[in-house]
N, C-alpha and C positions, 0 to 999 in steps of 0.2 A: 504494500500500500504506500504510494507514491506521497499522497496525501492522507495522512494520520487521521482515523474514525476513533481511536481508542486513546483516554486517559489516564493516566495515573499519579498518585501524588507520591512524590520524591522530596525530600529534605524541603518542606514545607510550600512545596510550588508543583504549578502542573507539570508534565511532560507529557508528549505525543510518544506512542510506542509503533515503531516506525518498523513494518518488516515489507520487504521491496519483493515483487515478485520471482524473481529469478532467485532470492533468500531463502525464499521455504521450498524444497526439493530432499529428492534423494536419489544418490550416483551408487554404482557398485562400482568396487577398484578391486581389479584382479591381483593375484599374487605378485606381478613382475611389475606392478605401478610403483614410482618414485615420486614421493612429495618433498618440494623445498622448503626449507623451514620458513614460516612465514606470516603473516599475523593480519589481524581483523579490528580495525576501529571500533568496533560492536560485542554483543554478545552474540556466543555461538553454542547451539546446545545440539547435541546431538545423539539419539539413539543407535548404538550400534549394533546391526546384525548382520546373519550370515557370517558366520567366522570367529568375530573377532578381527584385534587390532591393535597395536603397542603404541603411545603416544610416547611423543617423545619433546620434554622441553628442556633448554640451554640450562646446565646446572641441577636440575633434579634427574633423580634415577630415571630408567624407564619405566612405563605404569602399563600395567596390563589391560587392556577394557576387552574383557569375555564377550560372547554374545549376551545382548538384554542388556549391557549396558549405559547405564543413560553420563552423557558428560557434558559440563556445560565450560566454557574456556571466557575468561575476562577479556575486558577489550585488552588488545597490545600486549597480549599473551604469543610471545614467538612458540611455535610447534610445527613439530611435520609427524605426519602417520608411517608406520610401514606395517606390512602384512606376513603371515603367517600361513594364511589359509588360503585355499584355492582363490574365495570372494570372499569380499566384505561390501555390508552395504552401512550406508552414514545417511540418516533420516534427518537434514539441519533443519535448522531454524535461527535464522542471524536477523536479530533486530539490533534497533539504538533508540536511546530516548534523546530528544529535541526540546527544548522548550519553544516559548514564543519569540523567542531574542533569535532561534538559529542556534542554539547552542548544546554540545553534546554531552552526556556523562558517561565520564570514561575509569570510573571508580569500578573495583572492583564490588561485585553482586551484592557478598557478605555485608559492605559498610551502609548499602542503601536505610535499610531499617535502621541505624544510627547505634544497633547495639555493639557492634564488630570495631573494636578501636584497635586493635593491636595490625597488621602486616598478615592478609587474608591468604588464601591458598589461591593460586594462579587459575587452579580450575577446582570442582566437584564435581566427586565420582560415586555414581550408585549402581549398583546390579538391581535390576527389575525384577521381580517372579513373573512366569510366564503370562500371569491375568493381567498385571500391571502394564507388561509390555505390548501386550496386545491390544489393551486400552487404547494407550499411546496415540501405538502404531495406527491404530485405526483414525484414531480423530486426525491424525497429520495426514492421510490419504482425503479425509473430507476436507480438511484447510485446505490441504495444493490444490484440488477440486474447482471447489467454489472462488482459494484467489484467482486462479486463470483464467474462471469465467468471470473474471469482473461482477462479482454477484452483487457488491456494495455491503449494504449492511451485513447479511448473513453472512459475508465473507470475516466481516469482524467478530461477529459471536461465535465462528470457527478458529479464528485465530487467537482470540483470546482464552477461549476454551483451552487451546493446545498450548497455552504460554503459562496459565495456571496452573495447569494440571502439572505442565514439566517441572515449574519451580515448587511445587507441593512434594511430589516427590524424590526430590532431589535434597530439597530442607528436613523432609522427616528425618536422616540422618549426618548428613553431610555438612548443614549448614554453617557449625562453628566450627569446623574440624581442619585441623593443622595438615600442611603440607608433608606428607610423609610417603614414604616406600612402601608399596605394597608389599612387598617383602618383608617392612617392620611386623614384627610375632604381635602387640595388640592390633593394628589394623587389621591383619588376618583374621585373629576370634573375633572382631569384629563383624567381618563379611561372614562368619560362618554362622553367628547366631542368628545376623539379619536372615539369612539364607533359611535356616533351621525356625525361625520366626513366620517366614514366607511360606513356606509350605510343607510345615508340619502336621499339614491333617491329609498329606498325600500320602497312601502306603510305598510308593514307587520314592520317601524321600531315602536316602542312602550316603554312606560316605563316598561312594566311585560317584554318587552322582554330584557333590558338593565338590569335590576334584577336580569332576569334568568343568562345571562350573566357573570353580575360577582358575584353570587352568595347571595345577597342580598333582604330583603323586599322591595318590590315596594315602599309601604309609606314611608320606612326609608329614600331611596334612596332621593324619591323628597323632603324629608324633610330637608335634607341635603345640596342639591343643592339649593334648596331657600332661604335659610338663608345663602349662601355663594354668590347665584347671583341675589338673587333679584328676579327671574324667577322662572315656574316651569320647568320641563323634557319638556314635553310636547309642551309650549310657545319654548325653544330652539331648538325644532327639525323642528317645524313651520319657523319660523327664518331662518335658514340653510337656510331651503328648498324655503323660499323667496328668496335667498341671491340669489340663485342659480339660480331661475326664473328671478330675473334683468340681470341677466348676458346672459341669453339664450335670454330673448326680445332683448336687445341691440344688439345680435354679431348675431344672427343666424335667418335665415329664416321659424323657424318653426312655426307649427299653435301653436295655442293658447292652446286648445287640448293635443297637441303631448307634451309642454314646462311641462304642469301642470303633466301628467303621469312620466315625464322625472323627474321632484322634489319627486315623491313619494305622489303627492297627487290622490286619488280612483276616488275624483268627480270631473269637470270640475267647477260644481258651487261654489263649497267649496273652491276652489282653487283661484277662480274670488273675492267673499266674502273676505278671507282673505290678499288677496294682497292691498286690495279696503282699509281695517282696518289699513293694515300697513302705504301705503301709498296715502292715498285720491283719489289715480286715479285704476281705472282697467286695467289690462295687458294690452288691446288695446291703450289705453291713455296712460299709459306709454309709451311705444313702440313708440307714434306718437311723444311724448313732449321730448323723447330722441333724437329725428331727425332720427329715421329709416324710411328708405326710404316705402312709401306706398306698396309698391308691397311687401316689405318682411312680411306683413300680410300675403299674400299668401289667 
């Protein structure tokens, strides 16, 4: 949008948030693509898939971005990508805020809300669960849509749609978070609980799949995490999924059955067994000894 339909208030004054049509797109770059390192007056957000992709900026390590992950890079942020995998594709979205003077903000993301005083991270990084990323993905195929047909307004409540939702979930984690290595051991259990948080109530969740994930040996992975909590992958995503089963005995009327599917666990036995280890009583006995009303056994 050439001409800004959308406002926002920044450090006590409007701004037009400006995304130009040729800005909202998405390219695939084959394996043998070369980027020159290089930089954007703007913000640049982009979800990556198909592959994965290494970003690489002057002075920090290199940072891994698995598929599903969402990155947003400050203005005048120098970076260039390179690949790994056969494709990757890059969903952007590069706006700028304008005021009415003509004038741009080229502050880093973090300091806009006034809380962020200290020397922000160049960019943030979040890994999506697959629901997340297909949100996304999808509202950004209705945004390029409607801006290309010149739709006018609905092209704005498509765009602004896709520019909330990205910074929504980008902030649920990332928002105050220092410039570090994915390689540093707490960013890791970091990424492993958000990961284990995401979709913990999938039976298919696993340590090969948390690996594949973010790019890592399975063994490293758990080797890592246990000498930082004590636990392995495995025991924590048990855990969750208990967590989650007290909370479903105590508030809700479902069977016993339905609670244990609903955690991510295959077998009803296995699920009976484990709750039994955790906490001395079985789902039923708990259920009773929390004072749920007999009928909501159902």
């Amino acid at each position: 949008m050439t001409n800004s339909e959308i406002t926002v208030e920044v450090e006590g004054g409007s701004w037009f948030l400006e995304i130009e049509p040729n800005r909202l797109h998405h390219s695939r770059y084959p394996q043998s693509h070369r980027f020159d390192t290089h930089r954007h007056p703007a913000y640049h957000l982009i979800l990556i898939d198909r592959g994965g992709c290494t970003l690489h900026i002057p002075d920090l390590a290199p940072v891994e971005c698995p598929v599903r992950s969402l990155l947003l890079l400050n203005p005048l942020v120098p970076h260039r990508f390179s690949f790994e995998a056969k494709e990757c594709e890059h969903n952007s979205c590069i706006w700028r805020f304008r005021n009415r003077d003509g004038r741009y903000l080229e502050k880093p993301l973090q300091q806009l809300d006034g809380r962020c005083e200290k020397q922000p991270a160049p960019y943030l990084l979040q890994v999506l669960s697959p629901v997340q990323a297909s949100a996304y993905l999808r509202m950004h195929r209705e945004a390029e849509t409607y801006l290309h047909a010149n739709s006018g307004f609905v092209t704005s409540l498509k765009c602004f749609r896709l520019w909330t939702l990205g910074l929504e979930l980008l902030m649920e984690q990332s928002w105050r978070q220092e410039v570090v290595s994915l390689e540093s051991g707490d960013f890791l259990i970091e990424r492993i609980y958000r990961l284990i948080e995401d979709n913990f109530c999938y039976s298919w969740l696993s340590v090969s799949y948390l690996a594949d994930e973010l790019g890592k040996n399975a063994n490293y992975l758990n080797t890592v995490f246990s000498a930082r909590e004590g636990i392995g992958i495995g025991q924590a995503i048990r855990n969750r999924r208990l967590e989650q089963a007290k909370v479903m005995l105590e508030s809700t009327s479902w069977r016993i059955r339905e609670i244990s599917e609903q955690c991510g666990f295959t077998r009803q036995n296995y699920f009976t067994q484990a709750f039994r280890r955790s906490t001395g009583l079985t789902p039923l006995e708990y259920r009773r000894r929390t004072g749920a009303r007999p009928e909501a056994a159902r």
